[in-house]
N, C-alpha and C positions, 0 to 999 in steps of 0.2 A: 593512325596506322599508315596513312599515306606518307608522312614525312618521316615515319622510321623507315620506310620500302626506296625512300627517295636517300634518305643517309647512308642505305646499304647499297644501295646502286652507286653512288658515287666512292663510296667506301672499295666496293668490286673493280670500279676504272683505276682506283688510284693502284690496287695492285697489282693490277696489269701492266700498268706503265711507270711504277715505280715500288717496285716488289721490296727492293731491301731499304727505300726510307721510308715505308710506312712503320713506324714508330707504334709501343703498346701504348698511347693514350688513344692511338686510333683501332687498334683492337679492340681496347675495352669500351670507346663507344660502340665499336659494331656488336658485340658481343651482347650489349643491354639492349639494344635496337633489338635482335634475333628472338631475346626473351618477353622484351614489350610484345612481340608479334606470338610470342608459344611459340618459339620456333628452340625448344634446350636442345636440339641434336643438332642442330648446327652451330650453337654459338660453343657447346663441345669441340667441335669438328676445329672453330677457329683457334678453340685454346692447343689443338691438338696442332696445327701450323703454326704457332709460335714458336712451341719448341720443337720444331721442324725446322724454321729460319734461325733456330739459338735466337728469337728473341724472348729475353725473360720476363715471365709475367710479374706483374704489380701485386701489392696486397689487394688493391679494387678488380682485378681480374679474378680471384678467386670467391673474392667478399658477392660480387654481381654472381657469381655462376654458383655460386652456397646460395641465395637469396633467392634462384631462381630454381634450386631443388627444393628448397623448403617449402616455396610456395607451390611446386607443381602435388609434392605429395600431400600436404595439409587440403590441397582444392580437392584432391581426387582420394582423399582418406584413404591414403594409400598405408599401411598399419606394418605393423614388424616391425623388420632391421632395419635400421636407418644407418648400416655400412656405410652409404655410397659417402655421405658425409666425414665421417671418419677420413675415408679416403682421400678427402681433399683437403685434410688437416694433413695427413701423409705427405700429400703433393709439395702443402706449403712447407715442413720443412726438408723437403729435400731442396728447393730453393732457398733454403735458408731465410723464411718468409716470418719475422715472429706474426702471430695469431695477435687477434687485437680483443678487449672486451665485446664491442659486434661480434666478432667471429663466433665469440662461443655463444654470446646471445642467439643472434639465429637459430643453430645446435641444440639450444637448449628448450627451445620453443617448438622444434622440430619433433624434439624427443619425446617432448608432452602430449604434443598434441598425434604421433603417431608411433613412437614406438614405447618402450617399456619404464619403470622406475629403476632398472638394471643399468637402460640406456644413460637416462637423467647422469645416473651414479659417473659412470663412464666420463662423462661428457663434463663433467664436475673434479672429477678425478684428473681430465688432460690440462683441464683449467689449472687446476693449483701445479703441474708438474708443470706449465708452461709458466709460471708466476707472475699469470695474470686475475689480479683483483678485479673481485664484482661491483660494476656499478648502478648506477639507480633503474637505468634499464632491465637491468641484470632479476635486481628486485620487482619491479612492474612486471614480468615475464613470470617470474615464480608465480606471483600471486594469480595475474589473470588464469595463469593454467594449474594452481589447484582450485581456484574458483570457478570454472569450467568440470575440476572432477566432483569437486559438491567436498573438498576438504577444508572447511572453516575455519577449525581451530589452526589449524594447520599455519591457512593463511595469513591469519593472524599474528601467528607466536613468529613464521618467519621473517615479518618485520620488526618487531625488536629485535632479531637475530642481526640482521643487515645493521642497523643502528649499531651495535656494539664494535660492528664492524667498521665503523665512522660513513659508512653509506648512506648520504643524506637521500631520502626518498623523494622521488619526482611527484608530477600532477596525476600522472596516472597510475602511480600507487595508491596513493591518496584515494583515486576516482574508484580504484578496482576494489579499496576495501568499503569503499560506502556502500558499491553495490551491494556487498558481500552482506552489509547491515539492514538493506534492504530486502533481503531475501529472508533473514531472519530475525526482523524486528527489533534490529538493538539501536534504538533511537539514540541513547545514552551514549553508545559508541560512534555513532553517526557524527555527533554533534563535538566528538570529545577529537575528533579526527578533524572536524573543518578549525575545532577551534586551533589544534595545532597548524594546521597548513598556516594560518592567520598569526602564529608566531612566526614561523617559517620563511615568510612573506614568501607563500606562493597564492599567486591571486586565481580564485576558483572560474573552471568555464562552465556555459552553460548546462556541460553535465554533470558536472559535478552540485549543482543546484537543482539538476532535476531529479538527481538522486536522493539528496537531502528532501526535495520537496516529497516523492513520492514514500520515503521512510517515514518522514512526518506524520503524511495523511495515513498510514498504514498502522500507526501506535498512536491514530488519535488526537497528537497534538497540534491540532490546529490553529494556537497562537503562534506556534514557532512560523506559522508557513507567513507571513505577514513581515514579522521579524524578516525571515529569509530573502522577500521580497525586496524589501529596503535598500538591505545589506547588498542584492543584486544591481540594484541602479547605481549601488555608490562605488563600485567597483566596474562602472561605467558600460553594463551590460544592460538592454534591453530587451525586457519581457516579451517573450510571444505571449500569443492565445493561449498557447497550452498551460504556461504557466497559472495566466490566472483563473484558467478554466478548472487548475486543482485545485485550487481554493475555493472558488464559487462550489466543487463539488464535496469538498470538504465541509464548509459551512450548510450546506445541506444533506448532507449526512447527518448534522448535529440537530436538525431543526431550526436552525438557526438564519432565517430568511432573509430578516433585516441585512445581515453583515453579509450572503450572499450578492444582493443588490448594494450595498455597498461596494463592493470588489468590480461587480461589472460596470458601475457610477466610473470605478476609480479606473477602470481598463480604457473604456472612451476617452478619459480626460486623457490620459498617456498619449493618446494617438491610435491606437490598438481597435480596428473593425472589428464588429464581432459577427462571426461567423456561428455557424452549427456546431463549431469546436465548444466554444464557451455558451453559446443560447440554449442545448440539449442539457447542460450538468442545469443553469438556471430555472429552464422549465422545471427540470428532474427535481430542484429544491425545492419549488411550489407545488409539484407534485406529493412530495413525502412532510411537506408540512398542510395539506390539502387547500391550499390559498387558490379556488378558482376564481375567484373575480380578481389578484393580481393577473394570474396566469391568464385570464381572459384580454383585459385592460394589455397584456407586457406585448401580447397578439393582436392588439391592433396596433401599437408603438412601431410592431416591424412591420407591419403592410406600408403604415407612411414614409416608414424609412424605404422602400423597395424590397424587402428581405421579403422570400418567399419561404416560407414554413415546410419543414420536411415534416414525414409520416410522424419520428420518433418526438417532434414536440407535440402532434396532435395527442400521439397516442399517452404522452405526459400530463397532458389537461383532463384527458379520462380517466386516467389515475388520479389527479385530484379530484376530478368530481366522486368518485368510488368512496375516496377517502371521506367525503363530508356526505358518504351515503346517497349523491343527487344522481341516482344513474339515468334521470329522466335530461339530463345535463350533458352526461356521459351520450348517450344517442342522440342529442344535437349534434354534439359535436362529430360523431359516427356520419349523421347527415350532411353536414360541411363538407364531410371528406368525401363523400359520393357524388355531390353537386360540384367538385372539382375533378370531380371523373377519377379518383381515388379508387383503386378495388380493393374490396377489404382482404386482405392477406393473414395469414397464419398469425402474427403478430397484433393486428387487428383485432381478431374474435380473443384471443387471448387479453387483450386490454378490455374487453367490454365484459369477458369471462370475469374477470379479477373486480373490475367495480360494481358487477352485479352480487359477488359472493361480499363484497367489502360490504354492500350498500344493505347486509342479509336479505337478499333477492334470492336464496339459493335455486330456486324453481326453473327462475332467467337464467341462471347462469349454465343451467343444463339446456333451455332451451336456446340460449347464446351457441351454444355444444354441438347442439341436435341440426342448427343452422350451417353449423361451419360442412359437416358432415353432408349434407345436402349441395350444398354450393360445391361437394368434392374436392375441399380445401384441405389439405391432409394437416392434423394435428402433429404437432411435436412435444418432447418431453416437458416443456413448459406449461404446455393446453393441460395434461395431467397435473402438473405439479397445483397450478391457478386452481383448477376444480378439487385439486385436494385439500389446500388452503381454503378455499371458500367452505369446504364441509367441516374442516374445522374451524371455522370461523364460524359456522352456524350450530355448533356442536354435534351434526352428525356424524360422531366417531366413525361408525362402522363403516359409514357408506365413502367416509375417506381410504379405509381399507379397499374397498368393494374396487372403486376407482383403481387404484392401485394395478389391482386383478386385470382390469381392462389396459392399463397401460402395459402390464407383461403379457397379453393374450394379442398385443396390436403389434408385438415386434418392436416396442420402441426400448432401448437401454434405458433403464432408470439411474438419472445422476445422483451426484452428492444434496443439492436441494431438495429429489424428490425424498430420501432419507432424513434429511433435517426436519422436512413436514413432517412425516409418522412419528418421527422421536419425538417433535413438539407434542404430536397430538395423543401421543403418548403420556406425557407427563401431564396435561390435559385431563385423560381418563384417570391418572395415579396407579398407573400399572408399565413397573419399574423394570420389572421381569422382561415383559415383552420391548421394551427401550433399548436394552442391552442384546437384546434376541438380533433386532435390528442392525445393530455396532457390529454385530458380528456377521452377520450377513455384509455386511459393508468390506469385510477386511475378505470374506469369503471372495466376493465381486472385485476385490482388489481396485475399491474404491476410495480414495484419500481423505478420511474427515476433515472439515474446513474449521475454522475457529465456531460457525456456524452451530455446526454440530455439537463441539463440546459444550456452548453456551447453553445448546438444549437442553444434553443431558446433565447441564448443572442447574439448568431449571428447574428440570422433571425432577432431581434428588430432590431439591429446594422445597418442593409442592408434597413432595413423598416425605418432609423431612428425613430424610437420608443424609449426614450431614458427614458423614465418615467415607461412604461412596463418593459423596461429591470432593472431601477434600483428596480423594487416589485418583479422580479424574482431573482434578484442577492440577496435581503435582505432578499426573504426565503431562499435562501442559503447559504445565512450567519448562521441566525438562530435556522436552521436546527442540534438537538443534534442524534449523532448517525448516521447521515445522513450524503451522500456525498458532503460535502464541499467544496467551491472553491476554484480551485489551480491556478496555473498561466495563465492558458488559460484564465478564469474567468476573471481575473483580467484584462488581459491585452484586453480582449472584449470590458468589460464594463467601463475602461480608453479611451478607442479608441471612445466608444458611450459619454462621459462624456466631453470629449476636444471638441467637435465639438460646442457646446454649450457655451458662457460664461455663463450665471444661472445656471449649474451648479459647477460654480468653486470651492467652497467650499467643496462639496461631491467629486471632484476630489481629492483634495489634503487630504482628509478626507481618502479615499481608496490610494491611494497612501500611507498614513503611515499605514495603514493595511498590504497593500503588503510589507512593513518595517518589518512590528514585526514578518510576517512569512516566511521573507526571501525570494522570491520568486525573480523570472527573469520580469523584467518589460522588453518590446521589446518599445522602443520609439519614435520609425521610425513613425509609423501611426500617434501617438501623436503630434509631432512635425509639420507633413504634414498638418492636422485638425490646429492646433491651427495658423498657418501661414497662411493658404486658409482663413479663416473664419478671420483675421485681430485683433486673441486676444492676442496682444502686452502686455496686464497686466500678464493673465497668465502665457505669454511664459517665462517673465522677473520673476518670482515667481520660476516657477520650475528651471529654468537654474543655481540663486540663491541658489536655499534647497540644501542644505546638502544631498547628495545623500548616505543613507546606504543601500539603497536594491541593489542590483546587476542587472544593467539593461546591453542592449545590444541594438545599433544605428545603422538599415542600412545604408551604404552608400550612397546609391543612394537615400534614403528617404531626408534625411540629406541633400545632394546637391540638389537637389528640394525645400527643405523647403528655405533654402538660397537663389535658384535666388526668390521664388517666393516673399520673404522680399525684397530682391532688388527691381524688377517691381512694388510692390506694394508702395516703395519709402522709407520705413520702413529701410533705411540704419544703422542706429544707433542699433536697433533690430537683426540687418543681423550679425554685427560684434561683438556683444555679443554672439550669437550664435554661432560662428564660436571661439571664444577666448574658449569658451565653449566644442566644440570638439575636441579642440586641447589638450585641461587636458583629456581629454576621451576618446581620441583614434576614432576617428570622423574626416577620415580625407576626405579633398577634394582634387580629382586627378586634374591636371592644375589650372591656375590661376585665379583666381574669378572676378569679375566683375571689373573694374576700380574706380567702386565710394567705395568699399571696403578699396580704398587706395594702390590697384597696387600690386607689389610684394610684400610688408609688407606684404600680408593677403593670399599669395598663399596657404599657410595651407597646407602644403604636409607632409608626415611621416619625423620623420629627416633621412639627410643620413649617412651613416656612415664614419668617417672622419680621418684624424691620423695628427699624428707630420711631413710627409713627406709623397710622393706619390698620386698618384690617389686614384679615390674608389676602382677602380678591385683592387690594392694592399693589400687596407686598407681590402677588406671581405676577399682575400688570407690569410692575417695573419690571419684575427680571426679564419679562417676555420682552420690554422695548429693548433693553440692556443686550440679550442676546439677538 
């Protein structure tokens, strides 16, 4: 600020002492100087003494004082008419000024963002009568400002529009539509938009990667985020924290602990410190896969490195201890934090609430309750939510209700989770009635259901075999633009409600190459169990057949279940397709199967590992020196 105060002052002597050769280059810097400072009524004032000296302004004289109304009214949501603009379209051509694509861009960003779709029109309208064509700017301004109104398709269809137009799309077209994918789950279009930029040869920047990453983790596919990684260093960019900190929380979301610690292995070796950014998602994996002795052992790694532990990884090792039931584990570590002069906070009693209802303590976890309340620790919607989970986690329905009561008689707003728990515990007691009774109370409270939610009530049909309710709940959310979308949970709900039925065969394999095109984890354990119990030998022989592109995963013991129950059932022929089927799939069976299977031919074991001489203990000795 001081050396725009210092270029208008010298600005000021020059036209005191040289009035008629100060030149408009030197207007138009003073004129940006005025507006860097907020100062638009006087760098006005100076356009107003231009044509007072008959000096004629420049096309950067109007473009600077257009830029500097657009930006005064867009800061201060100033709404209506955006005349004033117009007006200086006027101006330019009474100087016979042509308008340039900036010009209208501006205008057009103006009009979005504060006045009407009339205005847009208008402003679109002086374009083509000035026979100035739109460029990539042109189109990056469309899009971010109907993706600010929440118009999708919109945004979308108007880039092919621009293309037809021979309008090659910039970086931040590109960037504005991923967002766009991001907001509504189209991983497929995410990916189908970087792969073009990659024809394009426009090289992606950080955000445009962080968008991709975050659309990834949000549909689930967390092989792509790795890929993405790659792809990011060879285009000579350098990962922060954040980046690998989605991954590491992406991999635990999956359970998947190993490859989270992998990821944080692979962030150190890059050079990358790890901070609370990436150690919170880490703890949070060992958390939800309940590994306390890593989580224990990863805590003392950081005290040698110096890293000092915040609340939120303590309170992550309590959750895993919850998880393995050890709430005698969960209050050491409670002890830790007090012996470090820790006070236990709202967030606190709520982690020790949740490992005690995890650990079926439910008694502790009211008495965890009755503690906080005492200490005059004021609960929040969460403290209810835990104690409702914990009582349905111990199966006492009602008193999850009861709770409930107490949260609306405390003043506290009940959120979208506190609603996901009743629905859960809902389909729980198999009373479907009261689930929906819920839903609507939700839309009554002008509360948004989260995918959360629908996952439950495609449970609860699931448990209620409701299989017709479930497939109108799963098709508004399919449907659903801007809304939370089905991810694999969905999928693999409403596959598991769809197998148990033959009428619906067709809408199975229907959603099954849905779950294709958006890459998803089919779990096929339950599938297999259904279509075997229930004697549907067409369909089993259909799926076993397809071409499997989605990534699915067989439990074991489902697998071996479905197999005798095809044997008893006398469906032998069925049994050993199934099982030739496992065997390309990593589906194995532990011991030898049934005799009518064919004996040892069909033991179906992992193969073992074998050599040119020696036993096996030989044969893994080598590979072990080998690797």
């Amino acid at each position: 600020e001081q050396k725009y105060a210092e270029a208008l002052e010298y600005f000021e002597k020059l036209r005191r002492t040289h009035i008629h050769d100060t030149d408009v280059s030197a207007y138009n810097v003073a004129i940006a100087c005025h507006i860097q400072l907020g100062q638009i009524e006087k760098a006005e004032k100076l356009k107003e003494d231009m044509t007072f000296l008959n000096i004629k302004p420049s096309p950067i004289t109007f473009i600077t004082i257009l830029q500097a109304k657009s930006k005064y009214m867009i800061a201060n949501s100033i709404t209506g008419s955006v005349t004033s603009l117009f007006d200086i379209l006027d101006e330019m051509k009474m100087f016979n000024i042509q308008a340039t694509p900036q010009t209208f861009n501006i205008m057009l960003n103006t009009a979005f963002r504060c006045g009407t779709m009339k205005d847009v029109a208008e402003v679109l309208a002086e374009m083509r009568a000035a026979n100035v064509k739109p460029d990539d700017v042109t189109l990056s301004t469309f899009i971010s400002c109907l993706r600010r109104l929440g118009r999708v398709d919109e945004a979308f269809k108007i880039m092919e529009v621009f293309k037809s137009f021979g309008v090659k799309p910039n970086i931040l077209a590109y960037s504005g539509l991923i967002e766009l994918c991001v907001q509504t789950a189209r991983i497929e279009k995410a990916m189908e938009l970087y792969e073009e930029m990659k024809i394009e040869e426009i090289a992606p920047d950080p955000t445009v990667f962080k968008r991709l990453f975050k659309v990834c983790s949000a549909a689930q596919s967390y092989y792509q985020l790795e890929r993405l990684l790659e792809q990011m260093k060879s285009y000579g960019l350098s990962p922060t924290e954040e980046f690998y900190a989605m991954i590491i929380s992406a991999y635990g979301q999956e359970y998947n602990l190993k490859k989270a610690f992998d990821i944080f292995r692979q962030m150190q070796y890059d050079g990358v410190s790890p901070t609370s950014q990436s150690l919170g998602p880490l703890f949070q994996a060992c958390a939800k896969s309940g590994a306390t002795d890593i989580a224990f052992r990863l805590l003392d790694e950081l005290e040698a490195m110096g890293i000092h532990p915040d609340d939120n990884i303590y309170l992550s090792i309590i959750e895993a201890c919850g998880r393995r039931k050890d709430l005698d584990r969960a209050i050491m570590v409670l002890e830790m934090m007090r012996k470090q002069g820790r006070e236990a906070k709202t967030k606190t009693y709520n982690s020790m609430i949740n490992a005690a209802g995890a650990s079926q303590q439910l008694d502790k976890a009211f008495k965890f309750y009755e503690n906080m309340l005492k200490s005059k620790v004021k609960p929040d919607v969460y403290t209810y939510n835990v104690l409702m989970s914990a009582c349905r986690a111990n199966q006492e329905y009602e008193r999850c209700f009861t709770v409930f009561k107490e949260l609306e008689a405390s003043g506290i707003e009940p959120d979208v989770c506190t609603f996901n728990t009743l629905i859960s515990t809902c389909g729980q007691m198999n009373n479907m009635s009261r689930a929906l009774e819920l839903m609507e109370e939700m839309q009554r409270r002008k509360i948004k259901p989260t995918r959360v939610t629908y996952n439950s009530l495609l449970t609860a049909c699931n448990m209620a075999d409701d299989t017709d309710l479930a497939k109108r709940i799963f098709t508004e959310q399919l449907s659903r633009n801007g809304g939370p979308g089905p991810d694999a949970v969905s999928f693999n709900v409403m596959l598991d409600a769809l197998s148990k039925d033959e009428k619906y065969e067709n809408e199975f394999f229907e959603y099954m190459e849905e779950a294709d095109s958006r890459r998803l984890d089919i779990r096929f354990g339950m599938i297999l169990l259904n279509l075997a119990r229930r004697a549907q030998y067409s369909t089993l022989k259909k799926l076993i057949q397809r071409e499997q592109k989605v990534r699915f995963k067989v439990d074991a013991g489902k697998f071996q279940t479905a197999v005798d129950i095809l044997i008893k059932k006398g469906a032998i022929e069925n049994a050993r397709e199934l099982v030739e089927w496992g065997k390309l799939n990593g589906a194995y069976i532990k011991g030898p199967t049934s005799k009518a299977l064919g004996g040892s031919d069909y033991r179906n074991q992992a193969p073992r590992p074998t050599g040119s001489g020696g036993n096996v203990r030989d044969t893994r000795n080598r590979i072990g020196q080998q690797k």
